[in-house]
C-alpha positions as CSV (number, residue, x, y, z in Angstrom):
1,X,25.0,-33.6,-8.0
2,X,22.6,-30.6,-7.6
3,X,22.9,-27.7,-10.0
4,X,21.5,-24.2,-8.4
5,X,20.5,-21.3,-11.2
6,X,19.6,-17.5,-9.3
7,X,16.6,-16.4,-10.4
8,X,15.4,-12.8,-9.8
9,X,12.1,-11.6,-9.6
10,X,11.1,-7.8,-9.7
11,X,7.9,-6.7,-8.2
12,X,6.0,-3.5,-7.6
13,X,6.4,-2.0,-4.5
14,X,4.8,1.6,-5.2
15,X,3.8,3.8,-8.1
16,X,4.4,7.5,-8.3
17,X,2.6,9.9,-10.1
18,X,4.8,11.0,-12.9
19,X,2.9,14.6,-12.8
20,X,2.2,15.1,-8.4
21,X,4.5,13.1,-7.3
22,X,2.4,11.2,-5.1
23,X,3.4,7.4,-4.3
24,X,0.3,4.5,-4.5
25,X,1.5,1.5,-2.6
26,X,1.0,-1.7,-4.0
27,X,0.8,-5.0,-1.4
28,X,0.4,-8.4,-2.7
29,X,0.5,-7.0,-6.5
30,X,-2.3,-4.8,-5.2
31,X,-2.8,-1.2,-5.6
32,X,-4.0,1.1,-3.4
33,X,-5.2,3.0,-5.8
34,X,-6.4,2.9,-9.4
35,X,-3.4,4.5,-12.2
36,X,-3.9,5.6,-15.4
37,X,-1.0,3.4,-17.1
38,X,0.3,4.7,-20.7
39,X,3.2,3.4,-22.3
40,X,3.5,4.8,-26.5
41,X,6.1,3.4,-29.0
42,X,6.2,6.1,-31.3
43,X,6.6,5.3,-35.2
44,X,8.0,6.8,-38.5
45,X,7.5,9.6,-39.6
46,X,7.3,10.7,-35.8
47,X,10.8,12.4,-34.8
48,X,10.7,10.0,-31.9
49,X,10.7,6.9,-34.1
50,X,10.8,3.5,-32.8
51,X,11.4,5.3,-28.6
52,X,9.1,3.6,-25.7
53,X,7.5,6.0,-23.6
54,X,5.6,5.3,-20.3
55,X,4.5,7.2,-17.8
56,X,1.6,6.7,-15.2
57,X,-0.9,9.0,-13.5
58,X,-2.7,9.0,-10.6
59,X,-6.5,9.6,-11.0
60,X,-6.6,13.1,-9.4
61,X,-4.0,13.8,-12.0
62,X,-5.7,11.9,-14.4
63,X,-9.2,13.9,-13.8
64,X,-7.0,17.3,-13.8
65,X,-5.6,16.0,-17.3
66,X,-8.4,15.4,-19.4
67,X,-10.3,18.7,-18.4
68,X,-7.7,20.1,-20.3
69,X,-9.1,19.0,-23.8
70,X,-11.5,20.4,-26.1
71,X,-13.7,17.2,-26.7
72,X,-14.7,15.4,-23.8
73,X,-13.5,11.9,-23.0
74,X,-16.1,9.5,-24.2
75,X,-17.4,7.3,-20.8
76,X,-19.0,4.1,-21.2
């Protein structure tokens, strides 16, 4: 006798800028487009203790972002 199990699988089929809005395909796991990817679990004493968040940026976005702060981004 054969026994069957459903298995399901989730891909990526696009990314969206959480900040423009703007959508970066992604074929064969690919992107079409490099993302900033961020994803924080926040801790004690933080008033969001122990919450997941994730966002992702696109590197327009990302460029805008970081022009913002007082001290540079350090480039390698």
């Amino acid at each position: 006798m054969k026994q069957y199990q459903t298995k399901e699988i989730q891909e990526i089929s696009k990314i969206i800028c959480n900040k423009c809005g703007k959508e970066i395909a992604v074929e064969n796991g690919r992107y079409s487009a490099d993302v900033l990817q961020v994803e924080k679990r926040w801790n004690y004493p933080s008033d969001k203790d122990n919450e997941v968040h994730r966002f992702d940026l696109c590197e327009e976005c990302y460029d805008a972002f970081v022009q913002t702060f007082s001290i540079p981004v350090e480039v390698r």
